[in-house]
N, C-alpha and C positions, 0 to 999 in steps of 0.2 A: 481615224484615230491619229493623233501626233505620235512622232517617234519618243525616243526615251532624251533627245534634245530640247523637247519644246519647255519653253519658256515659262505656261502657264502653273503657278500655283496651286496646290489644292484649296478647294471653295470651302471654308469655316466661317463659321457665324455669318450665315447668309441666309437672306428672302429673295424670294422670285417677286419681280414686281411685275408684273402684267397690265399692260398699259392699252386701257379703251378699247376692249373686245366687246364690243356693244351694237343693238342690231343697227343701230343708227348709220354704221358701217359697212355691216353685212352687205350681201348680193340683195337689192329689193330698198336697202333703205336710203334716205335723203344724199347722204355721203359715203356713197359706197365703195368700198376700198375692192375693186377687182378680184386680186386674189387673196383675200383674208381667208376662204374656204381653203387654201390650198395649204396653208400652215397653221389653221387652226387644229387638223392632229398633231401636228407636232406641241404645240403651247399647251392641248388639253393631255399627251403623255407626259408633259413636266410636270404638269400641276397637280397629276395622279400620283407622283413619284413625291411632290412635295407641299400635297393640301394643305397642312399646317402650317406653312412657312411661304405661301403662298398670297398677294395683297393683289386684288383685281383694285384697279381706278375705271373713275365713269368720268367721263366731262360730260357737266350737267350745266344747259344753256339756262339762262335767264330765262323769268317770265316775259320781259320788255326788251327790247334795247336800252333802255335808259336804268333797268337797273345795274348796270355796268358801266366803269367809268371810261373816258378816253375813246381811243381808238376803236376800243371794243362795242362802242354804239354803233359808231359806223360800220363794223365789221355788221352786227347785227341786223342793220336796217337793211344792209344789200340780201342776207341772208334770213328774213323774217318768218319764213316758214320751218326754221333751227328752234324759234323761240318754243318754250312751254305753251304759249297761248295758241300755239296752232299744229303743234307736233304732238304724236299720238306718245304716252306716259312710256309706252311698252320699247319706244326706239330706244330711250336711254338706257335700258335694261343689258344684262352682258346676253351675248348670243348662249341659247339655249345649252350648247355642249361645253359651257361654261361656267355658267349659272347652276346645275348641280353638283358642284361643288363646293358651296357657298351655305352654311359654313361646311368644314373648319376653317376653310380662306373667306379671308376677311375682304372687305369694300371697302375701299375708300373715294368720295365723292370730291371733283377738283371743277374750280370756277375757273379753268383757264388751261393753257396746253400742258405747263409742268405738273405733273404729281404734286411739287413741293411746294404748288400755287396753295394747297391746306396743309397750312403751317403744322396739322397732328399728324403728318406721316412722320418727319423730321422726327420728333418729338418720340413717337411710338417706336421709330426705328433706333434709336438711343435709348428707349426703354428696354426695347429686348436686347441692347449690346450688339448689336448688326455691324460688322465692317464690310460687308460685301453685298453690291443690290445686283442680281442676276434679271436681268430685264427683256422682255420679248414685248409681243403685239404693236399696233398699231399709231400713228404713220411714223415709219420710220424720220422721212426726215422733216415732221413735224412733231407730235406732241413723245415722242421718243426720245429725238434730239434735245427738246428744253430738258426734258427728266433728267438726261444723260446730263447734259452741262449742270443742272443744280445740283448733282450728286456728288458731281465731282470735284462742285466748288464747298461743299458741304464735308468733302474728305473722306468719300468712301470710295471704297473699290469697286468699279463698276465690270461687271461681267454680262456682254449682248451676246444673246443666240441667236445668230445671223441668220440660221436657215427657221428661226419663230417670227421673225420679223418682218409687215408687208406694208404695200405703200401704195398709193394712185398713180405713183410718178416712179416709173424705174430710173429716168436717169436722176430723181434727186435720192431713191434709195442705194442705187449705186454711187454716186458721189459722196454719203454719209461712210459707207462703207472705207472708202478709201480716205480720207479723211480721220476716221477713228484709226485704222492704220499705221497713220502716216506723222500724222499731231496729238495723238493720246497718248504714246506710250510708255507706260507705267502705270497709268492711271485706268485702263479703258483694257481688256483683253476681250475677245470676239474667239468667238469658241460656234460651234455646230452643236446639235441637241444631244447627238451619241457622243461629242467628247467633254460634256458638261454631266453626262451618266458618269462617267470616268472620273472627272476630276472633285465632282458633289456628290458626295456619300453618305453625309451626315441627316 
């Protein structure tokens, strides 16, 4: 817990966004994120704590490479077994101790690393009056990172639970760490999942 100096806010009018808990990540799948198992209890006690205010995202790969513009064919052709036409429907799916939750947390499906690559989060998240996006899962200092920077160019308060959030790459999840730190602040608070109980009550 922080002392009675810490800096953080109380969390009002906020969504947990959960970002690409899907088994395609999991232990076993094409891109598998090492230790997703090791903070997946912690991401499925928040979202126990806040089902209804909870938004899981999938990155959901093309059927081709070429149904994608730019860079992203090429990303696709190196990695052609990502594609729908040869990846089993069930990878993109959220890992199981996830997916029963589903509803009252809602899905939202992204052609690309940011959340806010589908222009209806943006949108739904101004519908419900959202100033503040509480974010964990997966990879930190990939499709976590764009989420981070779109939210924060979008003008919300971003709040990361650093011990929900895993990555293939320790040294680029620890460099994101320091970084949000060090160049966010105001914008960006980093919080632990016991002092995110504390400070989100609502």
């Amino acid at each position: 817990m922080r002392d009675s100096t810490s800096e953080v806010a109380p969390i009002r009018e906020a969504v947990h966004l959960c970002i690409d808990m899907q088994r395609i990540f999991a232990p076993g799948g094409l891109w598998a994120t090492p230790w997703m198992e090791r903070v997946l209890p912690t991401i499925a006690s928040i979202v126990a704590r806040h089902q209804g205010r909870t938004i899981f995202t999938r990155f959901i790969t093309p059927q081709d490479p070429e149904d994608r513009r730019g860079q992203w064919q090429s990303y696709f052709r190196r990695w052609p077994q990502a594609t729908r036409r040869h990846l089993p429907p069930s990878a993109l799916e959220l890992v199981p101790a996830l997916d029963r939750f589903v509803p009252p947390a809602a899905v939202i499906d992204k052609p690309a690393y940011s959340a806010f690559s589908n222009p209806g989060l943006a949108s739904l998240l101004v519908e419900k009056k959202v100033g503040t996006v509480v974010i964990s899962g997966a990879e930190t200092d990939v499709c976590v990172l764009s989420t981070v920077l779109s939210a924060v160019d979008l003008g919300f308060r971003i709040v990361i639970v650093e011990d929900a959030l895993c990555s293939s790459s320790d040294v680029g999840h620890d460099a994101l760490m320091t970084m949000y730190r060090t160049r966010f602040h105001g914008q960006v608070d980093l919080v632990t999942a016991e002092e995110l109980a504390e400070f989100w009550r609502e």
